[in-house]
Each structure stands twice: as structure tokens, then as C-alpha cells.
Legacy VTK file of the C-alpha trace (Angstrom):
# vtk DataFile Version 3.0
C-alpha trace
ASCII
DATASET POLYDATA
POINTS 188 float
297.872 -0.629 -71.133
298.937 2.815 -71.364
299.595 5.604 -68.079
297.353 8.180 -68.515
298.527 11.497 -66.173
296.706 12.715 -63.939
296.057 16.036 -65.859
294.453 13.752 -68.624
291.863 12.361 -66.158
291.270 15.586 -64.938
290.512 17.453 -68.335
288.408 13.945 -69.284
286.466 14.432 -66.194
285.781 17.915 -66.824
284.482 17.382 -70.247
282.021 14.581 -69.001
280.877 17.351 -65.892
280.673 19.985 -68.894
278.474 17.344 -71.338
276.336 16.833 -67.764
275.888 20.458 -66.924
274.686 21.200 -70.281
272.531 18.450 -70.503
270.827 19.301 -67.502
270.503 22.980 -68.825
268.473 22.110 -72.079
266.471 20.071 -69.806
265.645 22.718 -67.958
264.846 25.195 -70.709
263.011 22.660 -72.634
260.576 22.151 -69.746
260.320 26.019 -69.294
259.382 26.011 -72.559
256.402 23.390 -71.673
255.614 25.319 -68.116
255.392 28.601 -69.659
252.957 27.517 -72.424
250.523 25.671 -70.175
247.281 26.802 -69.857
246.661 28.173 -67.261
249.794 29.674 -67.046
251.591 27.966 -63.959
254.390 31.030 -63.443
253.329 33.330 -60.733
253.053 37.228 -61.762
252.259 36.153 -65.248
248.967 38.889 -65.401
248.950 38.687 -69.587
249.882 36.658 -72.924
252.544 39.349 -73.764
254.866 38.782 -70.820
254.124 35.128 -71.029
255.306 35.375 -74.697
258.733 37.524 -73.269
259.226 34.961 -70.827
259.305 32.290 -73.788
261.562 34.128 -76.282
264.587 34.945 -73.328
264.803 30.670 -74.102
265.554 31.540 -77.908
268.036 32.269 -79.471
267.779 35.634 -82.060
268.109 33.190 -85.127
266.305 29.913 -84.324
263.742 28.474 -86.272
259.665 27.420 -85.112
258.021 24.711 -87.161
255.617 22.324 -87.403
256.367 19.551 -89.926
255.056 16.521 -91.356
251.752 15.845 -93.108
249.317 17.066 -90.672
251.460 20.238 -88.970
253.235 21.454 -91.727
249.643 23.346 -92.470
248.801 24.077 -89.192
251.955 25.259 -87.912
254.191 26.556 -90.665
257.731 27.792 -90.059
258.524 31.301 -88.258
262.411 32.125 -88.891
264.198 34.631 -86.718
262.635 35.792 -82.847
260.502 38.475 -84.628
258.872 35.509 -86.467
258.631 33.462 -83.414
256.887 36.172 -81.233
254.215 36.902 -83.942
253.782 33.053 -83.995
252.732 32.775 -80.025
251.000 36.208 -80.455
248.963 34.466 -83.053
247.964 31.561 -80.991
247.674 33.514 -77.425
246.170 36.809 -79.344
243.396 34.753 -80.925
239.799 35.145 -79.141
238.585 31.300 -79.535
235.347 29.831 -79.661
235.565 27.440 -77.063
238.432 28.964 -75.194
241.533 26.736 -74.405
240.309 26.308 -70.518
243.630 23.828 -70.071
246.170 22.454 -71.250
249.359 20.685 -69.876
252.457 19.416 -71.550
254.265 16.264 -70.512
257.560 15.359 -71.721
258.742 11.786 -72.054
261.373 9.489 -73.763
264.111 12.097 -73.728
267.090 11.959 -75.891
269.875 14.823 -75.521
273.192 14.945 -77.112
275.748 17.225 -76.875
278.365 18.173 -79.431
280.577 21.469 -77.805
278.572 24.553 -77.942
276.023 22.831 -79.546
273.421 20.402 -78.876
270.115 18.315 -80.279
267.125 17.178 -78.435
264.441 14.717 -79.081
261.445 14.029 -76.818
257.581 12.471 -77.012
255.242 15.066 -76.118
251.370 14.600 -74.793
249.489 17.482 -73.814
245.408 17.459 -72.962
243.167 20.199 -73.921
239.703 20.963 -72.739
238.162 23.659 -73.941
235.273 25.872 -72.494
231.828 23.866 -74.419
232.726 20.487 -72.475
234.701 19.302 -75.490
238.529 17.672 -75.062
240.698 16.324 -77.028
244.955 14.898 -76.294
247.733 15.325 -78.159
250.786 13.963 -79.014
254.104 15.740 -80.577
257.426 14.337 -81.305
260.280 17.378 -80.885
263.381 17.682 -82.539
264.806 20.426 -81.081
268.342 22.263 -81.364
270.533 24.290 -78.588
273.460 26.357 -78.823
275.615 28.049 -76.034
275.370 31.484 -75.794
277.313 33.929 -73.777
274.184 34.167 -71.407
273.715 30.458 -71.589
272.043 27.923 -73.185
269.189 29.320 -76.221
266.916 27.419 -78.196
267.793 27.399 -82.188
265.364 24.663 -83.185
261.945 23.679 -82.004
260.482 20.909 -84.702
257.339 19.535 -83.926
255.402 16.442 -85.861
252.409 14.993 -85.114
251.915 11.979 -83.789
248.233 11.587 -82.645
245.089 13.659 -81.698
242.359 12.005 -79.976
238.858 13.276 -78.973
238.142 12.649 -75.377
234.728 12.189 -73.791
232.767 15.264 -72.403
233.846 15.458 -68.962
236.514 13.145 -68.644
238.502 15.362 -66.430
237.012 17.484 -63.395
238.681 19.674 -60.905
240.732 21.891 -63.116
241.663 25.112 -61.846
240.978 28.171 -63.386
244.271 30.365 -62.367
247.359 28.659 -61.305
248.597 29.422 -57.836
251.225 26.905 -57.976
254.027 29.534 -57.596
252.673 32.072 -55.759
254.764 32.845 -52.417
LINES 1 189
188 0 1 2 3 4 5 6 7 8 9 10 11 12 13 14 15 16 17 18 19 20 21 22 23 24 25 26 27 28 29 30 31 32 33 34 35 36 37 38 39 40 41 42 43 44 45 46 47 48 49 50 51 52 53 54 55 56 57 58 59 60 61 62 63 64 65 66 67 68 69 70 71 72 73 74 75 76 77 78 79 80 81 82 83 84 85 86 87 88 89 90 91 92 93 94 95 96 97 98 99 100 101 102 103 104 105 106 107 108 109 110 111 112 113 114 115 116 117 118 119 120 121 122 123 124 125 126 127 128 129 130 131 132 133 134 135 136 137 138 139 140 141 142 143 144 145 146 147 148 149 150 151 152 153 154 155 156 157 158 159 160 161 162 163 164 165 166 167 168 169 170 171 172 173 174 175 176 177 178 179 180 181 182 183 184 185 186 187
């Protein structure tokens, strides 16, 4: 067995912290992601799409990449390259007037898989998310992500989001009740 000095431990600790730290980061910007595009929007002072969309694209980074992939998004969602892409992408979907509006929608994350690599870092998750729209109907949805990260000077930015369908499911009329309209969640 061989000594290892105590300045060895110590830099192998701080890696570890490091790999930690930034695991805990993209965690937190991947669930941003999901809180900022819930419907309604939970984040207090969030009066219109537009600074809901800013609020998204500060997680980006100027170069990453939107798609939807697989046999039944690859049509639906297509690929934006570059932020400008990206922003006309959520202006599309938030900029839309649809008949039956989006009344809700919530995303839940699950079965999370993050792995670090330096500066850079992958990110796989299970996503469900319910929608019930404004005629009565409903329907839930499920997304598998394969997202990328890389370490910017401000922080942690999203390169990658990669979405592929898993399921969609109609729901019965009425199967959920007691939804609000506005969220007040973070209001002071």
C-alpha cells in the first residue's frame, strides 16, 4: 500500500467537492428550466412571455442547441441552433394564440443521471408534465432529456437540451380540479 501526502488527499477531495458543486448547479438550472416554463408561470414579477423567455435564455449558453428528436418530435420540435434560434423557438410556442389555451402545465423531473467531465458536463432525466387546456380537455406527457452543460465564466450554461418522446396520453375531462389561474407561489 502506497503513502499518499496529505496535499494529494487534499487536491482529491477538492476535485470530488468541485464534481459535487457542479452537479448540484446543473440541477439547479435544469429545474429552472422546468419552473420557468410551467404554466402558469410560478416566478413572481413574471407580468409577460417575453421576460419569461429572458429569464430562460440567461440558462443558455450563446451556442447551444434546442431539439426535439426521435420519430414523433423530430416534426414537432425541430432543431433551433444558436440563442437567437432558441428565443424565436419559445416565442413561437408562448407567442401563439391557441385554441384551447394551455390553462396548466407542470414539469416533473425524475430518474436523474448527471456526469461531470471538467468544464463540461451531460445530463439525462425522465420528464412528465400534465396539460389541461381551457375546453375541459387534458392530456400527460412524457420526455426523456439528454441535455449538455458547460462552465462559463458566469457559471454553469446550458449547450444541449434533447428531448424524445416517450408517451402522450389523453386524460379524462376533469380529472384534475383546483388549479390556479396565476401563481402566487413566490410572491413576498
Amino acid at each position: 500500500m502506497t503513502a499518499v501526502s496529505i496535499e494529494e488527499t487534499v487536491a482529491e477531495l477538492a476535485r470530488r467537492v468541485g464534481v459535487l458543486e457542479a452537479e448540484a448547479e446543473i440541477r439547479r438550472i435544469q429545474a429552472r428550466y422546468m419552473f420557468l416554463c410551467d404554466t402558469p408561470c410560478p416566478e413572481f414579477g413574471v407580468a409577460d412571455d417575453e421576460r419569461r423567455i429572458d429569464l430562460i435564455m440567461e440558462l443558455y449558453a450563446e451556442d447551444a442547441v434546442w431539439e426535439g428528436v426521435g420519430e414523433y418530435y423530430d416534426g414537432q420540435f425541430g432543431r433551433a441552433e444558436g440563442a437567437a434560434a432558441i428565443r424565436a423557438h419559445f416565442q413561437r410556442f408562448w407567442g401563439e394564440k391557441r385554441d384551447p389555451a394551455l390553462l396548466l402545465n407542470a414539469h416533473y423531473l425524475t430518474s436523474e443521471q448527471i456526469r461531470v467531465d471538467g468544464d463540461a458536463a451531460t445530463g439525462q432525466w425522465i420528464h412528465l408534465q400534465p396539460w389541461l387546456f381551457s375546453d375541459g380537455t387534458a392530456l400527460l406527457r412524457s420526455s426523456r432529456l439528454n441535455n449538455a452543460f458547460r462552465r462559463e465564466p458566469g457559471g454553469w450554461r446550458i449547450t444541449r437540451t434533447r428531448t424524445e418522446n416517450v408517451f402522450i396520453a389523453p386524460l379524462s375531462p376533469g380529472w384534475a380540479s383546483d388549479y390556479p389561474s396565476a401563481s402566487v407561489l413566490m410572491k413576498p
